[in-house]
C-alpha positions in Angstrom: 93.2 132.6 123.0 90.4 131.1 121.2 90.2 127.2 120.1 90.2 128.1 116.2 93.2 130.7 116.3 95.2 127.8 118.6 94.6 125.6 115.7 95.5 127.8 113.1 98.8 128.6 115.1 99.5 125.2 115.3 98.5 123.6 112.1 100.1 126.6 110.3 103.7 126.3 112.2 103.9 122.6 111.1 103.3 123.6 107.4 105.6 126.6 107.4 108.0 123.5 108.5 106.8 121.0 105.8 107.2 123.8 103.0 110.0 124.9 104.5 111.7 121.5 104.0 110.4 120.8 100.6 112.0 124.3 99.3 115.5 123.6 101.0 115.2 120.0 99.7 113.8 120.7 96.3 114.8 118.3 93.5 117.1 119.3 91.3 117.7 116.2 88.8 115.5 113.3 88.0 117.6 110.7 90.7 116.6 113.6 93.4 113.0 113.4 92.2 112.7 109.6 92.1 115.0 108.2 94.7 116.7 110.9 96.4 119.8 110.0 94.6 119.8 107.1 96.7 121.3 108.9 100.0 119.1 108.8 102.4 120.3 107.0 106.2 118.4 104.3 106.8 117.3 105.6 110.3 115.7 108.8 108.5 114.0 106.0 105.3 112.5 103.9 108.6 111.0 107.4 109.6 109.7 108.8 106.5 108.7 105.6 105.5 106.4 104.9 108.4 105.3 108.2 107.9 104.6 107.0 104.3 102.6 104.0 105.4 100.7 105.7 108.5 98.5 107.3 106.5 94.8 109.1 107.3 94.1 105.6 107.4 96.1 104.1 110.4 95.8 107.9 112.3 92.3 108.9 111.5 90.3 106.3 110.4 91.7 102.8 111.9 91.0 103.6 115.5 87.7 104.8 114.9 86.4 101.7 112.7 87.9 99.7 115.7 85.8 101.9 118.1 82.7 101.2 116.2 82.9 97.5 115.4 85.4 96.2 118.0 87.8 93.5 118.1 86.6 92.2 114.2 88.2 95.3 112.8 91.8 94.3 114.8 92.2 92.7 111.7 93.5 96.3 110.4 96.1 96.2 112.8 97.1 92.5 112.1 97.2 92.8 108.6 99.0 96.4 108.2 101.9 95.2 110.2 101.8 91.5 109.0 102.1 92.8 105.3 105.0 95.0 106.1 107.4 92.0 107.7 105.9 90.1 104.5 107.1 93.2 102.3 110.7 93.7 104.2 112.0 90.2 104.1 110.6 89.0 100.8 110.7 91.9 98.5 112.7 95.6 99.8 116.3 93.7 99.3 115.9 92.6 96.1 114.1 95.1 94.6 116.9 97.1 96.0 119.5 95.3 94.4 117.6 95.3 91.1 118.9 99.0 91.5 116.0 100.5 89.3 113.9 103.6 90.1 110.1 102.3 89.8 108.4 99.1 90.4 107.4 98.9 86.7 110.6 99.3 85.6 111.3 96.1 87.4 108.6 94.0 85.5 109.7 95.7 82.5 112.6 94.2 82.7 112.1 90.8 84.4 109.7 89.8 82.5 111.5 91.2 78.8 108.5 92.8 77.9 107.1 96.4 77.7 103.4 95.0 77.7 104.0 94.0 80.9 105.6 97.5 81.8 102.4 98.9 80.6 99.7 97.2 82.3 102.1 97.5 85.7 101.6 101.0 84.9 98.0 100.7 84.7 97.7 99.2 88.2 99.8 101.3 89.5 97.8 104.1 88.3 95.1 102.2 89.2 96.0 101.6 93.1 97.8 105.0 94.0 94.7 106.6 92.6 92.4 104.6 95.0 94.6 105.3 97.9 95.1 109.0 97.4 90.9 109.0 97.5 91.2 107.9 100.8 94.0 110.1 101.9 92.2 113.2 100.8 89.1 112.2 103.0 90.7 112.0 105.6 92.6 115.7 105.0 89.5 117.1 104.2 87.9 115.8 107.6 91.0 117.2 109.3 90.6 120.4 107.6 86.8 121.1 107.5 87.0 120.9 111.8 89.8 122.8 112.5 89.2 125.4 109.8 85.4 125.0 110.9 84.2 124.9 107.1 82.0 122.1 105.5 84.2 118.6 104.5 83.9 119.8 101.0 85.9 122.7 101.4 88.1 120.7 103.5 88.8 118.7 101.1 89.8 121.3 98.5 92.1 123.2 101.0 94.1 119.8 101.4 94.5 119.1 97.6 96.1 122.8 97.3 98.7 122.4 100.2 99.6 118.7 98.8 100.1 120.7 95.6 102.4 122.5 96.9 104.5 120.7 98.5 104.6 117.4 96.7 104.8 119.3 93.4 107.9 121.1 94.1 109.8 118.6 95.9 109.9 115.5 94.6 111.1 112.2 96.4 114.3 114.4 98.0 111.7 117.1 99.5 109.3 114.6 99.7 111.8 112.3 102.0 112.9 114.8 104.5 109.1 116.3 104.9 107.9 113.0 105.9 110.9 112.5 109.0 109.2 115.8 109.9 105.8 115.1 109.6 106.4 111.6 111.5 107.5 113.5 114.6 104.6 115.2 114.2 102.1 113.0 114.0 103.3 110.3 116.5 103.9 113.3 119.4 99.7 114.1 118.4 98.6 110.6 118.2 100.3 109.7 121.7 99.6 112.6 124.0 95.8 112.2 123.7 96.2 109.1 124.3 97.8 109.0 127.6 95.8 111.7 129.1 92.5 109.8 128.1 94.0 106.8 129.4 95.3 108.3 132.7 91.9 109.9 132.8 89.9 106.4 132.7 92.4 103.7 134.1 95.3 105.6 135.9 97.8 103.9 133.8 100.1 106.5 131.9 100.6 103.3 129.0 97.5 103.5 126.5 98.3 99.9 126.0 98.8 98.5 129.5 95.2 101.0 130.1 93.7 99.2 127.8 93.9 96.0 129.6 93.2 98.0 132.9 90.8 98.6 135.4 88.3 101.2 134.5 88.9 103.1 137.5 84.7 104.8 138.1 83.4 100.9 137.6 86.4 98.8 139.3 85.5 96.6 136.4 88.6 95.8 133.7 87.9 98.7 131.0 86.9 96.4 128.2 84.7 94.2 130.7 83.4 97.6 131.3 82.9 98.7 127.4 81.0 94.8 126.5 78.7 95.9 129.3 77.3 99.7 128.2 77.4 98.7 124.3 75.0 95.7 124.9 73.3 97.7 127.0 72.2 99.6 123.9 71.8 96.6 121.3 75.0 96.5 120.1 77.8 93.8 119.4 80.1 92.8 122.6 82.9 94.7 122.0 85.2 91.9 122.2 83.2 89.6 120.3 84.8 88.1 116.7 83.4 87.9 113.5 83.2 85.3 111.0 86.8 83.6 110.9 86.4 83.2 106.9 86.4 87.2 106.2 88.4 87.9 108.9 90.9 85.5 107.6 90.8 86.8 103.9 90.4 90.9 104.9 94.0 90.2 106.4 95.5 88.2 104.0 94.2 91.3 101.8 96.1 93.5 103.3 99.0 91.8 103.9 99.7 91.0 100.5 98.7 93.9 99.4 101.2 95.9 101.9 103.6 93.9 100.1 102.6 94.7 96.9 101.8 99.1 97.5 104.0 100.8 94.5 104.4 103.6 97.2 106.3 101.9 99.8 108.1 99.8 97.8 110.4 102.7 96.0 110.9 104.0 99.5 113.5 101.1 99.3 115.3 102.7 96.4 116.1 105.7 98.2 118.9 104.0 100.3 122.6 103.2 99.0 122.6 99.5 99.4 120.9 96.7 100.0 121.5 96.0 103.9 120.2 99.3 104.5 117.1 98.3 102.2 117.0 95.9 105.2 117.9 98.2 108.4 115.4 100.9 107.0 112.0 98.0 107.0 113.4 97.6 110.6 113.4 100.7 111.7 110.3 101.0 109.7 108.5 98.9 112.0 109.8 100.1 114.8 108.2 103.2 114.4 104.7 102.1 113.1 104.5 99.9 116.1 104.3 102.9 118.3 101.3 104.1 116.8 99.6 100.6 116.2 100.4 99.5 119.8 98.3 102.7 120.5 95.7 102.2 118.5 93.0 100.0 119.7 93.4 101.6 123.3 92.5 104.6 121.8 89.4 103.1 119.5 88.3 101.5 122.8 88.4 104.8 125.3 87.0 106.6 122.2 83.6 104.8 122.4 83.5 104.5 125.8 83.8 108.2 126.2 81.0 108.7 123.8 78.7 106.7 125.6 79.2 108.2 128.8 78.6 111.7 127.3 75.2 110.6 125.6 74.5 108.7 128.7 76.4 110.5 131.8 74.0 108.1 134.4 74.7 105.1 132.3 72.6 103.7 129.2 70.3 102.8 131.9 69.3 106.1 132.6 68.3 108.9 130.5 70.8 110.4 127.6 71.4 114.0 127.7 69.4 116.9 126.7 70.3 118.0 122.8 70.6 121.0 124.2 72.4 120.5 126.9 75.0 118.8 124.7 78.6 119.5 124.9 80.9 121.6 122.2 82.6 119.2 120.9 79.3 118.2 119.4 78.3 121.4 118.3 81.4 121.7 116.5 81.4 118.3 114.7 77.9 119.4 113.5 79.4 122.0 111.6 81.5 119.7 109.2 78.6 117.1 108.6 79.9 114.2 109.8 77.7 114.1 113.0 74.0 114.3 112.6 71.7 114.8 115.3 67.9 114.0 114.0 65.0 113.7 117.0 62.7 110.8 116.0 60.6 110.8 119.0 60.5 114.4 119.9 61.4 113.9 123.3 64.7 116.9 123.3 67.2 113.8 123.9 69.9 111.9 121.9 69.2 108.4 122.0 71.8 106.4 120.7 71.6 103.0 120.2 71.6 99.8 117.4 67.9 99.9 116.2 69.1 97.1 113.6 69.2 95.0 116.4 66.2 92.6 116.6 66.5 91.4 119.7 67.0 95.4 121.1 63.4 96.4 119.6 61.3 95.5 122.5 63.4 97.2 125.1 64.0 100.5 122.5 59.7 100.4 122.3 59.7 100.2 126.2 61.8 103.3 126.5 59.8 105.2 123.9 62.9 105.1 122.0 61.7 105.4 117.5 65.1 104.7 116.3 69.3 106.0 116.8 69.1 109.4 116.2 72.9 110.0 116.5 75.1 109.1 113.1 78.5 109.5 113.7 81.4 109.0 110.9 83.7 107.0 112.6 86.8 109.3 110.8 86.2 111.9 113.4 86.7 109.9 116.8 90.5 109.8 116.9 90.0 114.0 116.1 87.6 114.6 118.3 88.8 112.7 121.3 90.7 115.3 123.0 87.8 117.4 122.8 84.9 114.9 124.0 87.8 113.7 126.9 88.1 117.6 127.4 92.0 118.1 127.3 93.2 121.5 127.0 93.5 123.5 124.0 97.3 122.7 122.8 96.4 118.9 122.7 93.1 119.5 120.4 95.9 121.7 118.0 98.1 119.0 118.3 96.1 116.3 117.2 94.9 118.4 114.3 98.5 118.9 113.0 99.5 115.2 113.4 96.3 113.7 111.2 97.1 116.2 108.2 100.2 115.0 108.7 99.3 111.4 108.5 97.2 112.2 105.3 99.6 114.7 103.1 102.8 112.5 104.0 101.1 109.5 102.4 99.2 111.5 100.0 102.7 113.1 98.6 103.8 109.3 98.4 101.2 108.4 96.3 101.4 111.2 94.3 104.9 110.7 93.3 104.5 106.7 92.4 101.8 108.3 90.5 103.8 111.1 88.8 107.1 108.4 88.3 105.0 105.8 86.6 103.8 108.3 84.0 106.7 110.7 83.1 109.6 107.9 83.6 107.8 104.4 82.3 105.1 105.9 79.8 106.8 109.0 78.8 110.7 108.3 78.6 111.0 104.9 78.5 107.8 104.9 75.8 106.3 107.9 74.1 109.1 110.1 73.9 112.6 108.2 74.9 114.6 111.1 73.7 112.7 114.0 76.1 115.4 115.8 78.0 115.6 115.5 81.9 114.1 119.2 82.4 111.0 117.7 80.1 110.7 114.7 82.3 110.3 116.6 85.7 107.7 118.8 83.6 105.8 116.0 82.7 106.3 114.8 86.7 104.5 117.4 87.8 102.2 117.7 85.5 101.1 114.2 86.0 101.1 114.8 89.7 98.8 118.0 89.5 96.0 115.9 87.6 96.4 112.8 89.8 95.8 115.5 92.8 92.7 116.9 90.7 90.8 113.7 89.5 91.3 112.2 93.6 90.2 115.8 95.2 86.8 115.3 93.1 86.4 111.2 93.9 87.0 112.0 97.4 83.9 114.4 97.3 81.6 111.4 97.9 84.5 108.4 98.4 83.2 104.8 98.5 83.5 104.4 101.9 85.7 106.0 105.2 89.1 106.6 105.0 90.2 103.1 106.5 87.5 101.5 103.9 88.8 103.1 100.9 93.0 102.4 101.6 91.3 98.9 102.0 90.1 98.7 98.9 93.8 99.8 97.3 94.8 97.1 99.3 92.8 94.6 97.4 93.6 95.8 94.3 97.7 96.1 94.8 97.4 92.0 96.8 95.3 91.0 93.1 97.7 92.5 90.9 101.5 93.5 92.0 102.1 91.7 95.0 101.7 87.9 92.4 103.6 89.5 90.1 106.6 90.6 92.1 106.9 87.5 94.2 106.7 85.1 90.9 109.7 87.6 89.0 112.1 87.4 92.3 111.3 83.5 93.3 110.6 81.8 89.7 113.1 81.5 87.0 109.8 80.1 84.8 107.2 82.7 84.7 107.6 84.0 81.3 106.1 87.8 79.8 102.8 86.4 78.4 102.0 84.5 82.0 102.8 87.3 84.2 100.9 89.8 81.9 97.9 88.0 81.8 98.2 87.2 85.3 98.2 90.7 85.7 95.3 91.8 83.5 92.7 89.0 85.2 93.6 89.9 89.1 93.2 93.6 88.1 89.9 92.9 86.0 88.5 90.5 88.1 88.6 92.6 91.0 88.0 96.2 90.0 84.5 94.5 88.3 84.0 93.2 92.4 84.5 96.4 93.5 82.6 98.1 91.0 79.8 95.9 91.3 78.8 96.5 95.2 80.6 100.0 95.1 79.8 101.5 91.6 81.7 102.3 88.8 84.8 104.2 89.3 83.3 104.2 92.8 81.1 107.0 91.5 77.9 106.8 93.7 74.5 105.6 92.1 76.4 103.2 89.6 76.3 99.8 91.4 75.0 97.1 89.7 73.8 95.6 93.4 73.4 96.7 96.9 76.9 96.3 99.1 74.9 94.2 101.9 76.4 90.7 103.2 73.2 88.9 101.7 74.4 89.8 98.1 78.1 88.9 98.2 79.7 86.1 96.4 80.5 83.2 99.2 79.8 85.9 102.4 82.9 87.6 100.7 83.0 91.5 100.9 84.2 93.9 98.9 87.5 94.8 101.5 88.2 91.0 101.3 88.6 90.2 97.8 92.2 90.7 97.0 93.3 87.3 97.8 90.8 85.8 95.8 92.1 88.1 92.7 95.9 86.9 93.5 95.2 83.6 93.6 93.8 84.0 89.9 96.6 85.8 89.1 99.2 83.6 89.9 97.1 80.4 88.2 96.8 82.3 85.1 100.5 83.1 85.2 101.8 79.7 86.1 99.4 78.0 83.5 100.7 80.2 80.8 103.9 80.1 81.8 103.6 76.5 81.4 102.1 76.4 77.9 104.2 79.0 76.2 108.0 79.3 75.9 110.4 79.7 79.1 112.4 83.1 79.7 115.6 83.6 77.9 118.7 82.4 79.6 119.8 85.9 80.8 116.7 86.5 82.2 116.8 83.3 84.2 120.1 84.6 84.9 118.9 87.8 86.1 116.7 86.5 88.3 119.4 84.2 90.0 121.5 87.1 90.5 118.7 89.2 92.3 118.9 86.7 94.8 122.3 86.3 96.0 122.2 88.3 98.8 126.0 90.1 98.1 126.3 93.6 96.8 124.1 96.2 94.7 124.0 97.0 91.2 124.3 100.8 90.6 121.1 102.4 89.4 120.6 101.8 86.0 120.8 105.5 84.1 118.0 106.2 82.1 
């Protein structure tokens, strides 16, 4: 049987599943559509949610911005999983106990004030739409090499399955797809990885390899990866970047895992608070198999790379074009790896011809620049195939990153859809619409939402990894403040936490959409996104603590200037924090 049909057989069985789940789980009512109806095991919410929040991001894209840059981009790894301890013991319990559906709903209410419900709405909006643009590149990577169409189509294919399956099921459908599409994806992220890392070190444990001996050198694997990627100009792979950005990208993402409207109503699908608890715990359980995995797998990634350009060492001479293997061939299909011969000579040379110091040694070996660009999205996809691991595993690994991107994507999609139908719609345009209008509008909302990130994702603003970053920033400037000041301050009044809002969310879309362009569409930046033109050395990905600390200083001035909270709201937000009991879901 043939690579592509193996695929199809494959990919197709695990949608048939997905669907299949959606359709026997489809949402019948507006609680099944929001939260489930708030019966879900917290086992099963620790699942789907990690499912949730290991998106294209942490299964295509994180591994292979860690194999290109090296240990500066751990800071992926160290903020994801920083944020999500931040989110489960400061926020899950007592936005559980709130016992509302949405996280606008929340600062609706705290903060007495349906401005502020509005421009939560906005950010919301704002954030999910961002993320989903990253989600979709991913899916549309997936999709354009198994299918073996260009990424474009790729990316059209995905938005019409999410449709599907999203659409129909709600946060009930949407719950028990993502338990299936966790197994899924962990089985397909792991069993690469501990072939490639039997293959290189002997150890079975990608991350005991990883700290191996690489077993054709004798030399400790990463000892062994410093050596062949300075050998061609590049960056020790071990070496660290400036401590400033690296400091701030985290905190960015921490805060901003703590602050992601997606993840967060994952905690009102459970029937009390302690389970709001258990489910973050088991939660992080099951991410940390995937993110222990991870930089072993960024690390063998380049390595094997390098020895396939180079099989006598970057010493010697790189292989033929023409002699090069399949997996190349097929990647060249999609577009994401380019092949262009600058010096005529029939060989890929691969190297960092921005390196000054490299430029003299490049001349020497008649070398007129890299001629291999490779989008770091398709390593973690194309690794079985460049390690050369039978058929079933290259299937595999197929199935388990568009399972990584649609699970997240269907998140997404319905903090998206929930925001508009239940906090603009019911609770604002038309309070009396029955509950048969509301799903309507649900999916409605979710259809376009699909639509307008299908067409950003045609040229995103960065890779997968990058983009989810930059929601990152967004959702640390703008929710995360917010929510932290309504659980732990009795002072922050409507008019501080509203305009706290606005100038996070203001100050750092303008950031964005200054290096990036507007609306990220390409060709509309006001200046070129290189380190020499960034405020303080500060890029783009590391903003969102800068935008949160604005927000809470606005918030906390006005606070202090205007009026304090009425006494049942102060009261309100005493009772959130008695950690006894749940309130029963407010009907609405």
């Amino acid at each position: 049987m043939d690579q592509y049909t193996l695929n199809l057989l494959i990919v197709g069985a695990s949608f048939a599943l997905y669907i299949g789940i959606a359709i026997w789980a489809r949402a019948g009512s507006t609680a099944e559509f929001y939260a489930a109806n708030r019966g879900v095991n917290p086992v099963m919410n620790g699942m789907a949610t990690a499912a949730d929040w290991m998106s294209a991001a942490s299964f295509i894209s994180m591994a292979g911005l860690i194999a290109g840059v090296g240990y500066a981009n751990s800071t992926y790894l160290m903020g994801w999983t920083g944020g999500y301890v931040l989110l489960a013991l400061l926020l899950a319990p007592y936005l559980r106990k709130f016992g509302k559906y949405t996280v606008p709903q929340f600062i609706g209410d705290r903060f007495y004030s349906q401005s502020a419900r509005l421009v939560a709405v906005i950010c919301l909006i704002i954030i999910s739409v961002t993320y989903v643009i990253g989600q979709m590149t991913g899916a549309g990577v997936a999709f354009s090499r198994f299918l073996e169409v260009n990424v474009s189509t790729g990316l059209w294919i995905a938005s019409a399955v999410v449709f599907v399956y999203a659409v129909l099921g709600g946060m009930k459908g949407i719950t028990y797809t993502q338990v299936a599409q966790y197994v899924v994806l962990i089985i397909a992220y792991t069993i690469p990885a501990i072939f490639i890392s039997m293959q290189l070190t002997g150890n079975p444990l990608p991350w005991l390899g990883l700290f191996s001996t690489h077993t054709e050198s004798s030399l400790p694997l990463l000892q062994k990866l410093d050596q062949v990627v300075t050998d061609l100009g590049f960056t020790a792979y071990t070496a660290q970047g400036s401590l400033l950005n690296m400091t701030l990208f985290t905190l960015s993402l921490m805060i901003g895992t703590a602050g992601l409207p997606h993840v967060i109503i994952r905690f009102f699908t459970v029937p009390k608070v302690a389970d709001a608890r258990w489910s973050a715990g088991w939660a992080l359980v099951f991410i940390a198999l995937l993110y222990l995995t991870a930089p072993a797998v960024g690390a063998m990634a380049r390595l094997n790379i390098i020895d396939t350009i180079f099989p006598n060492g970057p010493q010697e001479q790189a292989v033929e074009y023409e002699q090069r293997p399949d997996w190349m061939r097929n990647w060249e299909t999609t577009g994401l790896l380019k092949f262009e011969d600058k010096n005529g000579d029939g060989r890929i040379q691969y190297y960092n011809d921005k390196a000054a110091g490299f430029t003299e040694t490049a001349t020497q070996r008649g070398w007129s620049g890299n001629e291999l660009t490779i989008n770091n999205d398709i390593l973690v996809l194309a690794n079985p195939e460049i390690a050369q691991l039978p058929g079933w595993v290259i299937g595999l690994i197929a199935a388990g990153g568009l399972a990584a991107a649609l699970s997240t994507a269907a998140g997404l999609l319905l903090a998206i859809s929930s925001a508009i139908s239940h906090d603009l719609v019911k609770d604002w345009l038309v309070p009396n619409i029955s509950e048969k209008g509301e799903l309507m509008v649900a999916r409605i909302s979710m259809a376009g939402a699909i639509l307008v990130a299908t067409l950003l994702g045609l040229n995103p603003p960065g890779f997968a990894a990058q983009t989810v970053a930059l929601a990152f920033g967004l959702a640390a400037a703008s929710i995360f403040p917010v929510l932290m000041m309504g659980i732990f301050s009795k002072r922050i009044n409507s008019a501080g936490a509203t305009l706290g809002m606005l100038v996070g969310l203001i100050v750092t879309c303008l950031y964005l959409f200054a290096y990036l362009g507007w609306f990220f569409i390409p060709g509309t930046n006001m200046l070129e996104n290189v380190p020499a033109n960034y405020l303080f050395g500060i890029p783009p990905t590391a903003f969102g603590p800068i935008g949160a600390l604005l927000n809470f200083g606005t918030a906390y001035v006005v606070s202090m200037m205007t009026q304090a909270p009425p006494q049942h709201v102060q009261d309100l937000v005493e009772s959130i924090r008695v950690p006894r009991g749940a309130g029963a879901a407010t009907h609405h």
